[in-house]
NUTOR-441096 format. One record per atom (N, C-alpha, C): y, x, z. Coordinates in steps of 0.02 Angstrom, whole numbers, padded with zeros to 5 digits, always signed. Layout:
BEGIN
YXZ...
//
This chain:
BEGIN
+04074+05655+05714+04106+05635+05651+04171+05674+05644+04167+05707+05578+04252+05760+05584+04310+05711+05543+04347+05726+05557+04405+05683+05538+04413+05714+05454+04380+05756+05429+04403+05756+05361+04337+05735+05312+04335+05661+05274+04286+05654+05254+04267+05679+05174+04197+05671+05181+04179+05704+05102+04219+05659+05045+04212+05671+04982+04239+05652+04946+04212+05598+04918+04135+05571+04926+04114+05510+04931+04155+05461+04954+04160+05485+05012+04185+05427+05063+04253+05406+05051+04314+05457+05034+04379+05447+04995+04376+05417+04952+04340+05405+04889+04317+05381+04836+04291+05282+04870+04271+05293+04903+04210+05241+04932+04280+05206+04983+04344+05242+05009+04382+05195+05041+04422+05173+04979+04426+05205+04928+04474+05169+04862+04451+05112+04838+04370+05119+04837+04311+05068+04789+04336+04998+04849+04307+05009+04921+04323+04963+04944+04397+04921+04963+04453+04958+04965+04510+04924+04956+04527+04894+04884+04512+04932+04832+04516+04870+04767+04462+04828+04757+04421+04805+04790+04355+04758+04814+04390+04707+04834+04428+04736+04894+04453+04685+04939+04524+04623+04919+04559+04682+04881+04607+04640+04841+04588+04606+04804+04537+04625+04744+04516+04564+04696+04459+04511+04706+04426+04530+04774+04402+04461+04794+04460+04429+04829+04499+04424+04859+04556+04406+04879+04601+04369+04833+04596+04398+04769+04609+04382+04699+04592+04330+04680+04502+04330+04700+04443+04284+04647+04478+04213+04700+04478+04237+04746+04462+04174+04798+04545+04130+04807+04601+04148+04781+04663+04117+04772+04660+04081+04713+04621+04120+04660+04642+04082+04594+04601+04050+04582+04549+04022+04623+04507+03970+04587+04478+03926+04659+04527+03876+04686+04507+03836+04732+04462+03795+04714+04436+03740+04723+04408+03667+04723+04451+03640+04691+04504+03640+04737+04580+03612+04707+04624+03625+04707+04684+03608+04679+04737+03655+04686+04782+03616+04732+04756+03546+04741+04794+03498+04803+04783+03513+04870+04727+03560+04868+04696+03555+04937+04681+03636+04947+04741+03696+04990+04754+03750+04977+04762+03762+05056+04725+03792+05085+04761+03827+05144+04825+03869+05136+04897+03874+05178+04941+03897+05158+04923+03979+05143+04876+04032+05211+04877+04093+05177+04838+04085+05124+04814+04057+05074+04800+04046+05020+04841+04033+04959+04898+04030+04961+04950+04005+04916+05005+04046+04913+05037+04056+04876+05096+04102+04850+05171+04084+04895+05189+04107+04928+05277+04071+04970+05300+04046+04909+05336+03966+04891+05364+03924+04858+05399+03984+04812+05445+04015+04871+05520+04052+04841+05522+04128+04871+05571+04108+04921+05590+04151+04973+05527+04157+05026+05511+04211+05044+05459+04214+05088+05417+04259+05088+05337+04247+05112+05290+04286+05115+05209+04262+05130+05187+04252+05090+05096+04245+05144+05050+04275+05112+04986+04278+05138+04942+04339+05139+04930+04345+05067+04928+04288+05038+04917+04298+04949+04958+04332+04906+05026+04344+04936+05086+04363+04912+05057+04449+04897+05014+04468+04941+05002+04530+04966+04927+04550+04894+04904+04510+04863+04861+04524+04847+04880+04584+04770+04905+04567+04731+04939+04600+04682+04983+04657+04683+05021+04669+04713+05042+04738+04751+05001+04777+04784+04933+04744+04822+04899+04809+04850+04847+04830+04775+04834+04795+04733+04775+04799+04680+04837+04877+04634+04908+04858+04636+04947+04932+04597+04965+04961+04649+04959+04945+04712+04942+05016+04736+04883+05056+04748+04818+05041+04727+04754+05068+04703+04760+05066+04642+04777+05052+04596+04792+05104+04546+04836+05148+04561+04880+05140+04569+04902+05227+04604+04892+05264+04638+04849+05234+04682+04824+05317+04703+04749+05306+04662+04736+05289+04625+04686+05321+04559+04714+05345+04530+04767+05351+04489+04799+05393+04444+04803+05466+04483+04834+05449+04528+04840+05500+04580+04801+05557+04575+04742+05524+04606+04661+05574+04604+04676+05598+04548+04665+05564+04481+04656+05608+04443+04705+05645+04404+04735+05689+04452+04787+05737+04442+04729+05799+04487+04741+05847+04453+04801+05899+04411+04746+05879+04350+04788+05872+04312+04764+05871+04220+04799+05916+04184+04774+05937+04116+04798+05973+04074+04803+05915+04010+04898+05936+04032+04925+05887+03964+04909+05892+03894+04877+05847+03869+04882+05879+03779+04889+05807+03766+04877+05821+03694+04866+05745+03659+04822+05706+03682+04751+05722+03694+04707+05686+03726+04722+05632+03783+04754+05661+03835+04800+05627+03906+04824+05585+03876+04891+05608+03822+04911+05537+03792+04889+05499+03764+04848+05497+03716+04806+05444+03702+04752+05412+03758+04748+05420+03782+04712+05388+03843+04756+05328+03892+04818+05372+03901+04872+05328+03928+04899+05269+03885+04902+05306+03833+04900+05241+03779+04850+05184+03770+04793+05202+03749+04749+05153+03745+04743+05113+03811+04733+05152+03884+04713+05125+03938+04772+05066+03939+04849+05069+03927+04903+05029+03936+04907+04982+03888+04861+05001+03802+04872+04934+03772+04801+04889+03762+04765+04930+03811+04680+04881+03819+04711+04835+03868+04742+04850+03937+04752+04777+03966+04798+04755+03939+04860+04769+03906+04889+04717+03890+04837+04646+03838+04804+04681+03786+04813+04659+03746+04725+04618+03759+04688+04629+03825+04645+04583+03845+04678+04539+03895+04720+04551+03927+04782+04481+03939+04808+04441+03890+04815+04476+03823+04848+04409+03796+04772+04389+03755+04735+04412+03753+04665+04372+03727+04621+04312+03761+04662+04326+03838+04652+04283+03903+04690+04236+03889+04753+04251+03884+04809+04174+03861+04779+04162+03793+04731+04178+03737+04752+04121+03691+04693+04090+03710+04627+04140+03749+04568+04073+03782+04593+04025+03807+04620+04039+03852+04645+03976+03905+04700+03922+03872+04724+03954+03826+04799+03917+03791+04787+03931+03715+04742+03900+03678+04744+03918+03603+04803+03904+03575+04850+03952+03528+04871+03938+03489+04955+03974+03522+05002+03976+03474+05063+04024+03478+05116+04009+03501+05127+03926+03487+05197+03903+03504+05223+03892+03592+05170+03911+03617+05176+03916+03692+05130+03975+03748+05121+04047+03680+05091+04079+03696+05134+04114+03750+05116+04143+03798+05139+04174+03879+05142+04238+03863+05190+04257+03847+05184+04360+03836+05157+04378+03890+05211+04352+03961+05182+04414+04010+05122+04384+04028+05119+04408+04102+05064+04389+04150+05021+04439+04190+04972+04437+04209+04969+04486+04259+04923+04553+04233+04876+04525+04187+04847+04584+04161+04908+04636+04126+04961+04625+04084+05020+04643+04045+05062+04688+04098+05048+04656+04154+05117+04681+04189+05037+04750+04225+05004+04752+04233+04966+04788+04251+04969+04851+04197+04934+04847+04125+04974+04883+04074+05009+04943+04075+05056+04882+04093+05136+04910+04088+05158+04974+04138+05119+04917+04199+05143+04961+04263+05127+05034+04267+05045+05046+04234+05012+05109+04219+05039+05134+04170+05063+05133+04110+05084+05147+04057+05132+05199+04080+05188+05150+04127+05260+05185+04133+05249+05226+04205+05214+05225+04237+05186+05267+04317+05170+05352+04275+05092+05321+04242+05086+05385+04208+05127+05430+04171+05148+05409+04115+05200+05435+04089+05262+05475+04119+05286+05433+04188+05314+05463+04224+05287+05519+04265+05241+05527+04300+05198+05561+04327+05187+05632+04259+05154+05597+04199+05157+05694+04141+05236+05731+04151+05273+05675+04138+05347+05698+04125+05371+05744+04190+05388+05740+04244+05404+05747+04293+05342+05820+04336+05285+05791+04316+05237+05849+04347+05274+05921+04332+05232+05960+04396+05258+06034+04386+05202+06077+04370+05185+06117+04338+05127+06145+04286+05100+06219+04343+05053+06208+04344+05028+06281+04373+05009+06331+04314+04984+06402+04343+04983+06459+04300+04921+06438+04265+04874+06410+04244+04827+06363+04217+04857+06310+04163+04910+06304+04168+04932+06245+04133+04930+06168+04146+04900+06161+04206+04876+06106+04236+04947+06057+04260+04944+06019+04257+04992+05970+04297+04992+05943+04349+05025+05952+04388+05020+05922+04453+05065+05890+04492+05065+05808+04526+05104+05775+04541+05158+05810+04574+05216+05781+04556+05274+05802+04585+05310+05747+04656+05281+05752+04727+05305+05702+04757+05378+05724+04768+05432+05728+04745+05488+05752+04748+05506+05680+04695+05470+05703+04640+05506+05662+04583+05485+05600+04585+05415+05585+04619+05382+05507+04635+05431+05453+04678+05468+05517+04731+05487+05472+04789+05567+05473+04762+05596+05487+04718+05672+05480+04683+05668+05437+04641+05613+05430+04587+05611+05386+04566+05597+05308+04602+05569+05323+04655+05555+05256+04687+05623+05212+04689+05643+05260+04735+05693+05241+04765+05773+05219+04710+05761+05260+04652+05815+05225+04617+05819+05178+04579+05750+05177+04584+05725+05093+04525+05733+05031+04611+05719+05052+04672+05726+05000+04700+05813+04978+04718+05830+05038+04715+05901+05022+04739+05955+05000+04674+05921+05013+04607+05939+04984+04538+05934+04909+04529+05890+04889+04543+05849+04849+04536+05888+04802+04573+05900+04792+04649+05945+04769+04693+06015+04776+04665+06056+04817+04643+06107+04823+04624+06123+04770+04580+06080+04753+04528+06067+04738+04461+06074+04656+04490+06011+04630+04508+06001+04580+04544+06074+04530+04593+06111+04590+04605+06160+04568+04659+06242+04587+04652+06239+04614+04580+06305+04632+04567+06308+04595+04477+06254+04596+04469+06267+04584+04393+06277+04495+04362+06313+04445+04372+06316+04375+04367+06273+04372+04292+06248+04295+04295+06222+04280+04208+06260+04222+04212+06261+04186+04159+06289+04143+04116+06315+04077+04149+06353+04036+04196+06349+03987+04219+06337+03982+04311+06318+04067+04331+06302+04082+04382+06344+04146+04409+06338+04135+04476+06358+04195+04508+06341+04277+04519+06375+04308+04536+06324+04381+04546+06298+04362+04590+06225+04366+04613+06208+04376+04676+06136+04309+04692+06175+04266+04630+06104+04213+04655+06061+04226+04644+06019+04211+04686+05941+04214+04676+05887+04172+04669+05934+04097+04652+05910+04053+04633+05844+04058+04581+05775+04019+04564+05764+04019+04517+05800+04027+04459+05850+03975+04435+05882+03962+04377+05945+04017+04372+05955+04042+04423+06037+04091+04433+06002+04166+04404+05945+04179+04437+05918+04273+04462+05942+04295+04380+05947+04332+04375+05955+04389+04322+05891+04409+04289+05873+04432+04316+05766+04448+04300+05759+04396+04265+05752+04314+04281+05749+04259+04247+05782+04241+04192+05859+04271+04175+05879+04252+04121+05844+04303+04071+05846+04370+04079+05801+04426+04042+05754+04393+04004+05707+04382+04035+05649+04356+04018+05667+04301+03950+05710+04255+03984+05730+04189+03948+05771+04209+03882+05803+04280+03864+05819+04298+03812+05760+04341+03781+05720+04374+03808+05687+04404+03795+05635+04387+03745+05600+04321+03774+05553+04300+03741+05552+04216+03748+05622+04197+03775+05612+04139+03766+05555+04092+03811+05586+04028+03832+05581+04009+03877+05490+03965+03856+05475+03963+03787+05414+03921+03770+05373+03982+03787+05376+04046+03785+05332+04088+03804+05324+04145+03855+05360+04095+03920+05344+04117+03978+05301+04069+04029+05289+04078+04093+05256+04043+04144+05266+03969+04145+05234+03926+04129+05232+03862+04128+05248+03839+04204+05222+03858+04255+05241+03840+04314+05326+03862+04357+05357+03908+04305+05391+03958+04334+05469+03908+04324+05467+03862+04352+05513+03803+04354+05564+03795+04396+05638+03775+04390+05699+03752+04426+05648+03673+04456+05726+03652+04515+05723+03568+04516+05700+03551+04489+05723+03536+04429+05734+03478+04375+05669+03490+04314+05643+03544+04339+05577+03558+04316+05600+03584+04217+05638+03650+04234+05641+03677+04165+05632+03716+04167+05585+03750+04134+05548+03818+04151+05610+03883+04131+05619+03936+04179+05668+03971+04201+05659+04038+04223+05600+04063+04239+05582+04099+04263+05506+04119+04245+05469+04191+04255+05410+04228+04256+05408+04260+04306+05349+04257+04342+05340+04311+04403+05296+04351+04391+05302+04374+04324+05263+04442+04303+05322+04476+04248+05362+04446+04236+05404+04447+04192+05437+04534+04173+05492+04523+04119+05497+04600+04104+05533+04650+04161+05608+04630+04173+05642+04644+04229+05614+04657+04293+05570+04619+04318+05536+04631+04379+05453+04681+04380+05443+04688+04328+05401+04729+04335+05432+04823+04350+05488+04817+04364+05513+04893+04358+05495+04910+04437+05512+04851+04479+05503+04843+04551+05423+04869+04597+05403+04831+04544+05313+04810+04546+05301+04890+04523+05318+04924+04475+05293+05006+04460+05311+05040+04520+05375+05038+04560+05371+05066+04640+05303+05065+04674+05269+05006+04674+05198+04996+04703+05135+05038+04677+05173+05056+04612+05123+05126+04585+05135+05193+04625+05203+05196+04598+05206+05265+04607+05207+05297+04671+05184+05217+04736+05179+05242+04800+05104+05241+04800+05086+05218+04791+04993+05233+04787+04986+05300+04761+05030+05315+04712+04994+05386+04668+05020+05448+04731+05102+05424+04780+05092+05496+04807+05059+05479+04876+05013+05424+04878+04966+05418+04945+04925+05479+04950+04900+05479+04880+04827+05499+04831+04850+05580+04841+04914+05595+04827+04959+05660+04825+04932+05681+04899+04967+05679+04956+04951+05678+04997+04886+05686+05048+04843+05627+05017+04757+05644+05029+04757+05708+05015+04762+05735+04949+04730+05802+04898+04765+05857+04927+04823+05843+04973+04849+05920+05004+04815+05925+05059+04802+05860+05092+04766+05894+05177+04735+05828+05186+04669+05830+05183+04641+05776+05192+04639+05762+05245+04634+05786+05294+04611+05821+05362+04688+05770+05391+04727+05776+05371+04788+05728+05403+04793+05696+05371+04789+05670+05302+04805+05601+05280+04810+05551+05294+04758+05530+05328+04749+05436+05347+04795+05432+05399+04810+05487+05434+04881+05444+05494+04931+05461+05465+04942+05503+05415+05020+05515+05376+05022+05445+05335+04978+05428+05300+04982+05366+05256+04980+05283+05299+04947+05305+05350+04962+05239+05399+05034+05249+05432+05070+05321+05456+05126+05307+05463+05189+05267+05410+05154+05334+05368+05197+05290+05303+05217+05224+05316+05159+05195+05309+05133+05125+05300+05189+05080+05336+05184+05115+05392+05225+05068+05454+05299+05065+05427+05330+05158+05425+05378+05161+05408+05399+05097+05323+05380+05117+05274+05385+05057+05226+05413+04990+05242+05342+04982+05262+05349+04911+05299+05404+04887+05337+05422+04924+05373+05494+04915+05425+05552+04901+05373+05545+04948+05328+05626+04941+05287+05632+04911+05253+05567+04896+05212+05576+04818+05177+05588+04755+05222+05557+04758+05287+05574+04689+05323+05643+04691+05337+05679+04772+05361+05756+04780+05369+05789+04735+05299+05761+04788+05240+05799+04784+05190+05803+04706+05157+05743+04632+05203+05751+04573+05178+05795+04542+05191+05852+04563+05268+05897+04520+05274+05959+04514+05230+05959+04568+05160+06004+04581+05124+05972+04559+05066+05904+04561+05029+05876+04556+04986+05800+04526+04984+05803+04468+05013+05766+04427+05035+05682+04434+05007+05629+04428+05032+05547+04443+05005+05556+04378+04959+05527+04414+04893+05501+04380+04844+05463+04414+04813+05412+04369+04805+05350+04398+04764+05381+04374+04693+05394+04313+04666+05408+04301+04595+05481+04341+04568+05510+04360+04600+05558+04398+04578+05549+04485+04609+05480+04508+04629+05487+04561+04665+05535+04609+04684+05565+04574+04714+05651+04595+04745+05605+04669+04773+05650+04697+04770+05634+04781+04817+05633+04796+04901+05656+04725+04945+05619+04727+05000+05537+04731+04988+05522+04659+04955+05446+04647+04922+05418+04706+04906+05438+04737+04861+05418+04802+04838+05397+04847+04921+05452+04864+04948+05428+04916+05004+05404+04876+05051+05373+04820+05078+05370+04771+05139+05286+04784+05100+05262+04773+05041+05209+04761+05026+05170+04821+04997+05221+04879+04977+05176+04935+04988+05149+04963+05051+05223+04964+05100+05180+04975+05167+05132+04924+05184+05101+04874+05185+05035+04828+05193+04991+04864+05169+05020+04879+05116+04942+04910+05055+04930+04971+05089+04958+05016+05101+04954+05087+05156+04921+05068+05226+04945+05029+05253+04905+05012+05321+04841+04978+05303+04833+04936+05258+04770+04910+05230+04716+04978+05212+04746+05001+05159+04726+05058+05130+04689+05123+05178+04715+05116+05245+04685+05174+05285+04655+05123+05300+04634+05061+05348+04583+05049+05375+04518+05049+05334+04535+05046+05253+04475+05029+05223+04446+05121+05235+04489+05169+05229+04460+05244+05229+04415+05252+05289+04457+05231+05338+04400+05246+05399+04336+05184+05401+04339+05140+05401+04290+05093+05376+04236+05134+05309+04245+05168+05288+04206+05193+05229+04178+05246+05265+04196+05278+05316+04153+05343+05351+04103+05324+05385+04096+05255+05420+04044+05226+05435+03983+05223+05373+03909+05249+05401+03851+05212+05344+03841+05145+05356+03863+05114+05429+03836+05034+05447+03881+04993+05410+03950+05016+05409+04016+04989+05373+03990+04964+05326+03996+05014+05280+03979+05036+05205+03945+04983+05181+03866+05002+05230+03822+04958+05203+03836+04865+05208+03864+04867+05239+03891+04781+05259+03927+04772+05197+03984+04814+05193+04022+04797+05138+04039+04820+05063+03956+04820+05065+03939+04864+05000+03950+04789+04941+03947+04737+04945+03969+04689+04908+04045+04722+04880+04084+04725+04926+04138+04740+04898+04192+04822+04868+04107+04864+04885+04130+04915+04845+04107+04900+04791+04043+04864+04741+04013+04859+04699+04088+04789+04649+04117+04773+04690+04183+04728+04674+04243+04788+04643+04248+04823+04695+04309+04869+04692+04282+04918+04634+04243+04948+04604+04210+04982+04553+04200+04959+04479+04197+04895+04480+04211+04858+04409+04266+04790+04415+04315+04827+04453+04366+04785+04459+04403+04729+04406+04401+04747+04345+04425+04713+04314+04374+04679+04260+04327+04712+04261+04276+04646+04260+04275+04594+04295+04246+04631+04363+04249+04575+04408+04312+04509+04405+04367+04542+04417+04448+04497+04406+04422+04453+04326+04395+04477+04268+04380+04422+04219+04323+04380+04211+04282+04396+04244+04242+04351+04247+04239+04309+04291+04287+04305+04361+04306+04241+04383+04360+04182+04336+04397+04249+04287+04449+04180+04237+04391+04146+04206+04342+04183+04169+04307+04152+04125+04275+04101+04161+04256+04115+04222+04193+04062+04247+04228+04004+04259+04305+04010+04284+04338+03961+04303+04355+03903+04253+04370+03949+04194+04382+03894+04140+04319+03870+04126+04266+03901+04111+04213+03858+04091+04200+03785+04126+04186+03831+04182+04197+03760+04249+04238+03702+04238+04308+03733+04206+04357+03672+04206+04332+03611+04142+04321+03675+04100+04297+03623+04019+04237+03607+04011+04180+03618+04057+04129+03586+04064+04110+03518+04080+04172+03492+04152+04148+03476+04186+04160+03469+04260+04084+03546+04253+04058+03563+04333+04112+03569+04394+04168+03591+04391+04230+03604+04441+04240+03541+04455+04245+03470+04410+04263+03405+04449+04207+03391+04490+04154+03402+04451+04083+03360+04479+04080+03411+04554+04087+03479+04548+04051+03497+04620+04129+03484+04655+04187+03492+04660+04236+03447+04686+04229+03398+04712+04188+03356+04676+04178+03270+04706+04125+03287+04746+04064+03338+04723+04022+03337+04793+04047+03363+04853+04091+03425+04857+04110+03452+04926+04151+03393+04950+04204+03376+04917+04258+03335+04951+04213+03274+05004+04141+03255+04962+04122+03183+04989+04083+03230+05061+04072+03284+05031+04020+03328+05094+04075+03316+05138+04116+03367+05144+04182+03366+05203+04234+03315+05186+04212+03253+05194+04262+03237+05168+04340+03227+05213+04321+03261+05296+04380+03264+05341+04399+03340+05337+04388+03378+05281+04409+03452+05300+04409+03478+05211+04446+03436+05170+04456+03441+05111+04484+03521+05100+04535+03571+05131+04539+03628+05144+04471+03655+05121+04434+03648+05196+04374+03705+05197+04321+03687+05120+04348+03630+05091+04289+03621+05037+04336+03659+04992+04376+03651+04972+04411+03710+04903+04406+03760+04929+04414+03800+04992+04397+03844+04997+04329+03888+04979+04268+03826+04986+04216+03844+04982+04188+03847+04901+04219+03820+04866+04210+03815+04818+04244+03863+04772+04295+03900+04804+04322+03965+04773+04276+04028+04787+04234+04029+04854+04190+04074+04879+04139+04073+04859+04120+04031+04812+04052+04021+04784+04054+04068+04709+04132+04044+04691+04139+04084+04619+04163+04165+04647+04183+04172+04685+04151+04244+04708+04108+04274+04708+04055+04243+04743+04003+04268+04771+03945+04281+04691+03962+04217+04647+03928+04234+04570+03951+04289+04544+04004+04275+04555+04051+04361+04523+04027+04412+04554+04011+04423+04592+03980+04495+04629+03899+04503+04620+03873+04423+04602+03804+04436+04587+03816+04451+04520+03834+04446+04469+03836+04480+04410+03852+04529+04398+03886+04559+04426+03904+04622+04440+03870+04691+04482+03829+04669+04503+03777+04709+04552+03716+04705+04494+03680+04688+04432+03647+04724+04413+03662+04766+04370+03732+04751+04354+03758+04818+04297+03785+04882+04341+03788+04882+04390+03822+04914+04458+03756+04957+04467+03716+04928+04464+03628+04964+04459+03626+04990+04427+03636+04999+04383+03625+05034+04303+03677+05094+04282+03713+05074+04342+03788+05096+04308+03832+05078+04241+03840+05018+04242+03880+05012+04198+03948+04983+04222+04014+05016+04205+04051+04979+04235+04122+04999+04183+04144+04950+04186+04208+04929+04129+04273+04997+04152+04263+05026+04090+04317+05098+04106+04366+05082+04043+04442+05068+04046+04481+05064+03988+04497+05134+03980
//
């Protein structure tokens, strides 16, 4: 086996790491119950970290290194309209998601996660035409010079911002729900009836978005390190997977350095978060590459390349199934059956009952996967 694999198989470690995140995805957001949650199943309260925290940062850093791949392009109008449409198709099937789930305006949710996805591509790419350096072809081609400056000044902005800038009644520096800066943004922005219903102080007044506007600048770092993973692959494949697993490590280290100053948060994606969880996604990200050079691999975990390939299908047709479930019915009724099944291991029954709406999700998805059909914005 040579250490530089075909381009199947590069392709086939991307398919299966965004597989892996959005079943990871399917299986957080739709328990049995929401009383009955194993903790790596659940989001850290505040301050913190657990494995779920990890799921959304590695899904934009596979989009970036998809964008990635598909560099060198020749800029014209075409590119931009593509970037366009691709950035206002998810927004604007996110907010078609909030008015299913939430009919009606006076408490419609701007952001959320499809939006901040969008967004994240919108402003990655864009950055990426702008910044590229053009060969004698006219072609464009990533600039990791300008990927890794930009990283770094939106994270160290971002922190600045966060920790020097006071809001209204608060200090510089808190990071309170109700204090953070990111949170008041939002709260002028669009107002507090049309953000995160859960995204609550104490006293339970909604205060905050953890997809919100301010913090998504953080969350585009998680792009534009995927896109120069992808950079990287395309110069020497042949060394990539241990440059990107070093990476990985390195990342990882400085965001855990950089938490004792700027603590891990996923709802405020503070810029430790940012680099603590791109390096995950990099060390994740190579095991899935070498895992894909295997045919025995492959074939085991061909469920979740056929996941990772119509990804955002897949990611909507667990919302849809879930709500149905909810307004049917069926979610209480098979609830009351697992719970009475186990009824000493209430855990393993929401668990099981989130793995079931997986496992439908991937069976629906495997005969259009046959056919080839698969959801391209």
């Amino acid at each position: 086996m040579t250490d530089a694999p075909s381009a199947p198989a590069r392709l086939g470690g991307l398919d299966l790491f965004r597989g892996l995140t959005v079943a990871f995805m399917v299986i957080v957001n739709t328990p049995g119950s929401w009383a009955h949650v194993w903790w790596p199943l659940d989001h850290a309260e505040w301050h913190g970290f657990t494995p779920t925290d990890l799921v959304f940062p590695a899904f934009l850093c596979a989009m970036g290194v998809a964008l990635g791949l598909s560099f060198p392009r020749i800029v014209d109008a075409k590119l931009w309209n593509r970037v366009l449409r691709r950035t206002l198709l998810l927004i604007i099937i996110g907010w078609a998601w909030q008015m299913l789930a939430r009919p009606g305006l006076a408490d419609f949710r701007v952001f959320g996660v499809l939006p901040r996805l969008g967004l994240c591509y919108g402003l990655a790419a864009t950055l990426a035409i702008l910044t590229a350096r053009k060969d004698a072809e006219g072609r464009a081609h990533l600039s990791a010079s300008a990927l890794g400056i930009a990283s770094a000044v939106i994270l160290l902005g971002y922190w600045a911002l966060l920790s020097f800038v006071p809001t209204p009644d608060h200090v510089a520096g808190d990071l309170s729900p109700e204090g953070n800066l990111a949170g008041y943004v939002d709260r002028i922005a669009v107002t507090t009836h049309h953000m995160y219903r859960m995204g609550t102080d104490a006293a339970g007044n909604v205060v905050y978005d953890p997809e919100g506007l301010l913090s998504t600048l953080p969350a585009l770092v998680n792009v534009l390190l995927g896109a120069l993973a992808a950079l990287w692959w395309k110069a020497a494949p042949d060394r990539a997977t241990m440059r990107i697993l070093l990476a990985g490590i390195v990342l990882a280290a400085l965001g855990y350095a950089f938490s004792f100053a700027f603590p891990l948060n996923k709802k405020l994606w503070t810029s430790s978060f940012a680099l603590w969880t791109s390096g995950l996604s990099a060390i994740l990200f190579t095991g899935c590459i070498v895992a894909s050079r295997s045919t025995t691999v492959r074939k085991a975990l061909w469920p979740l390349d056929v996941l990772g390939m119509n990804a955002i299908l897949g990611y909507l047709l667990s919302l849809l199934l879930s709500l149905a479930a909810m307004r049917t019915g069926f979610q209480a009724w098979a609830w009351d059956g697992l719970a009475a099944l186990l009824p000493g291991n209430l855990l393993l029954a929401s668990f099981l009952f989130a793995l079931a709406v997986l496992l439908l999700v991937i069976a629906l998805l495997i005969p259009l996967h046959r056919r080839g059909i698969h959801m391209r914005l």
